[in-house]
C-alpha positions in Angstrom: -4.8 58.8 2.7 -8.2 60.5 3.2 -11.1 58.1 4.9 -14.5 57.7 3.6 -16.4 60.2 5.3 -17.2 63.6 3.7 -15.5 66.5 4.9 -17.8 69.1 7.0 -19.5 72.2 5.5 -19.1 72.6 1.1 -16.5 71.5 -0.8 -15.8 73.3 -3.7 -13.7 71.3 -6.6 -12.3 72.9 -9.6 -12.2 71.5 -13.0 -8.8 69.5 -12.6 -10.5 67.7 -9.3 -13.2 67.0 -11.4 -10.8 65.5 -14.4 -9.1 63.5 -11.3 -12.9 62.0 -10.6 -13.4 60.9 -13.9 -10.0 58.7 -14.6 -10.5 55.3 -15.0 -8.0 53.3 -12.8 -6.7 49.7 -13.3 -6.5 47.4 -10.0 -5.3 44.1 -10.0 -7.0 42.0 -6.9 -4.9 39.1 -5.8 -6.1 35.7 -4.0 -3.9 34.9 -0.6 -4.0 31.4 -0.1 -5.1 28.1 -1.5 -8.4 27.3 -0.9 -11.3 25.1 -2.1 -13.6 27.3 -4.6 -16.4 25.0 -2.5 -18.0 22.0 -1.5 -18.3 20.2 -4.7 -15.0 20.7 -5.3 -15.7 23.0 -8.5 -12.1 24.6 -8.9 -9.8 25.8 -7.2 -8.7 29.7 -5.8 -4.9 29.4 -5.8 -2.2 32.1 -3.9 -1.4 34.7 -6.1 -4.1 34.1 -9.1 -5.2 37.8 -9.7 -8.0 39.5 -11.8 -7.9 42.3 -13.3 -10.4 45.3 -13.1 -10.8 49.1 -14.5 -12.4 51.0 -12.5 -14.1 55.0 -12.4 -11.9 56.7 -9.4 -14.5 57.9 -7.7 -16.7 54.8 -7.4 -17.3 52.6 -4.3 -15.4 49.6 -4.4 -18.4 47.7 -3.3 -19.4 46.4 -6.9 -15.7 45.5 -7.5 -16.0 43.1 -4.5 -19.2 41.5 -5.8 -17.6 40.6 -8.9 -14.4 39.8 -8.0 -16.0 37.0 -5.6 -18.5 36.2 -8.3 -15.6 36.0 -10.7 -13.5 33.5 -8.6 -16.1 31.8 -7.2 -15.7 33.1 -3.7 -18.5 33.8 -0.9 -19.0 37.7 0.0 -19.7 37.5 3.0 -16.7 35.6 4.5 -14.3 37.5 2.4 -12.3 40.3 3.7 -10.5 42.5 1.4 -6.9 44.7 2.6 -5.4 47.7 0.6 -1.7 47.8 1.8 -2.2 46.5 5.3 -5.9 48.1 5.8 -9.4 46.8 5.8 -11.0 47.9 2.7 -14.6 49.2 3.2 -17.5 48.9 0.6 -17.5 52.5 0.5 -14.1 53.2 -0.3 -13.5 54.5 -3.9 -9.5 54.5 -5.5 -9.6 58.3 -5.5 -10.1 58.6 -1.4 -7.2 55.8 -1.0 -5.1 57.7 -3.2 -4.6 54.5 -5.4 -2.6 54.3 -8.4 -2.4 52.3 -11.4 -2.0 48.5 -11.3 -1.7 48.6 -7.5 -2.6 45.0 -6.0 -6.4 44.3 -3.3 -5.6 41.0 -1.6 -8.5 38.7 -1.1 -9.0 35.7 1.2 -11.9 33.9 3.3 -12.4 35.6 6.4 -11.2 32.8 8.7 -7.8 32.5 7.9 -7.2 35.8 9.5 -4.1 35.2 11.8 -4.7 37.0 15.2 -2.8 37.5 18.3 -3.8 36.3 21.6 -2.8 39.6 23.6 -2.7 42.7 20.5 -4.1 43.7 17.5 -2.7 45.9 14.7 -5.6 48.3 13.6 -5.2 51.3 11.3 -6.6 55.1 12.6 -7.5 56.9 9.8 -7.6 60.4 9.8 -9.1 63.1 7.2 -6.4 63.8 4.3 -3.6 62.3 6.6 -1.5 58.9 5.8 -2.7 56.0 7.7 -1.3 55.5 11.0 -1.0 51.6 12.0 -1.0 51.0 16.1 -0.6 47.9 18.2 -3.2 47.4 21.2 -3.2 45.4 23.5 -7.0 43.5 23.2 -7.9 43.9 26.7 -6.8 47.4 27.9 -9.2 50.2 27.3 -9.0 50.9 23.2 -9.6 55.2 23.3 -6.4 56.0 25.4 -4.2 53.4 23.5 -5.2 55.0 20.1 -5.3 58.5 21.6 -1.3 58.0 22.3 -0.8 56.6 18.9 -1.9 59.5 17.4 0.0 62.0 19.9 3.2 59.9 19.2 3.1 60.8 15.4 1.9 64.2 16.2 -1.7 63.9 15.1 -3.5 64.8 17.8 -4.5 68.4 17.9 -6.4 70.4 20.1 -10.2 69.9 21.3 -11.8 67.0 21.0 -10.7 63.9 19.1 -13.9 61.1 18.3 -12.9 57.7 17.7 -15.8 55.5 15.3 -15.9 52.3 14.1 -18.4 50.2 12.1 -20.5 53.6 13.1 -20.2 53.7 16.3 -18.3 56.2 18.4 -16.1 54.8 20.8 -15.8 55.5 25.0 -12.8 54.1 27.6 -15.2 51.2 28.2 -14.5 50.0 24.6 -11.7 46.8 24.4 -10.5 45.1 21.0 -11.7 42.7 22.8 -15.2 43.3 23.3 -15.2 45.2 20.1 -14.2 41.6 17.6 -11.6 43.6 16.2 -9.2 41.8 13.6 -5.6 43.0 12.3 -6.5 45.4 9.7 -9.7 47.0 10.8 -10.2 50.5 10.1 -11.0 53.1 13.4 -11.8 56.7 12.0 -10.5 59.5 14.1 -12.5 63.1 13.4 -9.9 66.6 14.9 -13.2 68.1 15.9 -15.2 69.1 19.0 -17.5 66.8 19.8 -20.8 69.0 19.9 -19.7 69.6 15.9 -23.1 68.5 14.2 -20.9 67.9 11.2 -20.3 63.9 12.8 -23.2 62.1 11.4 -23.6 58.3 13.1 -25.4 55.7 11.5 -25.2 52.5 13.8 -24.7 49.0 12.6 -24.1 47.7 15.5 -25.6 48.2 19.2 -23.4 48.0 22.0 -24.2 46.0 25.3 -22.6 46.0 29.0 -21.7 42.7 30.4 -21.2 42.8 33.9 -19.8 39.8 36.3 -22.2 39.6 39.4 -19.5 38.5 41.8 -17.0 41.7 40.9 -19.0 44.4 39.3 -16.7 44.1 36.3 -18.1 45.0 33.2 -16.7 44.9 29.6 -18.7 46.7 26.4 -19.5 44.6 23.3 -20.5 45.8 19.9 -22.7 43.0 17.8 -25.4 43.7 15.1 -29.1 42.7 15.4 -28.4 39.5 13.8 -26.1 37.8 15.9 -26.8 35.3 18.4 -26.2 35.9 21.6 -23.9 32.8 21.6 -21.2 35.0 20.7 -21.0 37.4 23.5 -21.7 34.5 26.0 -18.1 32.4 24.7 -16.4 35.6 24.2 -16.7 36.7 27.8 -16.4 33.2 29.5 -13.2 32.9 27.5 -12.5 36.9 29.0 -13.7 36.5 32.5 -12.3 32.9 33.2 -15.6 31.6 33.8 -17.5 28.5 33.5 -19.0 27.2 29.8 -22.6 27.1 32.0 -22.1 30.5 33.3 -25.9 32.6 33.1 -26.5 35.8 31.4 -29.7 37.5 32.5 -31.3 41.2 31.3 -33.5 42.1 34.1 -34.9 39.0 35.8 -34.8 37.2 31.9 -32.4 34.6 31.2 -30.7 35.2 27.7 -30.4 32.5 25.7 -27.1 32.1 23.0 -29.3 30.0 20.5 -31.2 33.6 19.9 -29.9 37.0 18.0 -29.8 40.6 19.5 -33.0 41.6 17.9 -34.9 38.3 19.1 -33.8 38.9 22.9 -34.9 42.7 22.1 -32.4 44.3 23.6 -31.3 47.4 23.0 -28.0 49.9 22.9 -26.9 50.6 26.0 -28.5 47.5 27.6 -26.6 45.5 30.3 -26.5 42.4 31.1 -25.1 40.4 34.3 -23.0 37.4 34.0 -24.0 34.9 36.6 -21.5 31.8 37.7 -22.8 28.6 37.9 -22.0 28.9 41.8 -24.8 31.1 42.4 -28.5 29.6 42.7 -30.6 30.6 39.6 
């Protein structure tokens, strides 16, 4: 399956690539559990209900999502979307996944995701290559697990090799962990040096350094500008062992979890020390 990133330098397409573009496609996207349509009790989404859609090949699936959930009554935001196994991203289009007629989306709210305790499932994604599904352990470094996944099926070639996901490019202080990832995701993997301007990175997401004051520990997290801080602090309580009134401090400010990213200011790359409640603040 090819990702959704353009290939570097032109692309030249004869006519029968553009005939391929232009096919309509049918997908059927399929509900995976019973669920309350909402709070009034308006309906019901039952397991296995599917609608039906035809589609341009070459289209984002983006729109198909937004209907689909308008159709059934779902909300966007908390549903997640999986093509054979995967995460489907907005900017996927049938033609790039390599789908094929009457093939089956599955739908459901985000929080019945099942997830391990100790490994995730993700899928590495490489340019015109099948998708390549790897377990990781959540805690262990992320790059060198997915780094011997793709040397084990004999995708790893020569050079460099840059890991991204949700836009940003990932380094051995990355974990699962720290990173939210859920069985499915997507992690794109680019065969190219590194200095190739060809890697454009637009980032969702910024990514912060927590460190534990007593060790000198420190784990990476990747949140957007919108979320509060409240996530990172549970998430690496729940990591580190520590206390629920454990401090987090950038510079000589105390962070506070009832506040997002952008209304702390901080910044990619910022770090931010973990405090137990042992230590006089």
């Amino acid at each position: 399956m090819g990702d959704s990133f353009a290939e570097s330098g032109p692309v030249w397409r004869n006519e029968e690539d553009e005939e391929e573009k232009s096919k309509k496609i049918r997908i059927r996207v399929k509900w995976s559990k019973d669920e309350d349509l909402d709070d009034q009790g308006e309906g019901k989404k039952k397991e296995g209900e599917e609608v039906h859609f035809n589609v341009d090949n070459d289209i984002p699936l983006r729109w198909l999502m937004i209907r689909y959930c308008d159709t059934v009554g779902a909300d966007f935001d908390r549903t997640r979307f999986e093509f054979k196994g995967a995460c489907l991203r907005e900017t996927d289009t049938p033609l790039h996944l390599s789908m094929l007629p009457s093939e089956v989306i599955c739908a459901y709210t985000f929080h019945f995701v099942r997830r391990s305790v100790n490994y995730a499932t993700i899928c590495i994604r490489v340019h015109r290559e099948k998708d390549t599904f790897l377990r990781v352990r959540r805690t262990a470094p992320l790059r060198p697990q997915l780094i011997r996944g793709l040397s084990d099926v004999g995708l790893l070639e020569e050079g460099s090799v840059c890991f991204v996901f949700t836009g940003t490019r990932l380094n051995d202080d990355y974990t699962a962990d720290g990173l939210d990832i859920e069985d499915g995701d997507i992690i794109d993997a680019f065969n190219f040096d590194e200095s190739s301007s060809s890697l454009s990175i637009i980032k969702s997401r910024i990514a912060l350094k927590v460190i534990n004051d007593e060790t000198s520990k420190h784990l990476m997290f990747q949140l957007k500008r919108s979320t509060h801080l409240s996530v990172l602090m549970n998430k690496y309580r729940k990591m580190e062992g520590l206390d629920e009134n454990a401090a987090f401090f950038h510079g000589e400010r105390r962070l506070m979890g009832s506040k997002t990213v952008e209304e702390e200011k901080l910044e990619d790359g910022d770090e931010i020390v973990a405090i137990s409640v042992d230590y006089e603040l």
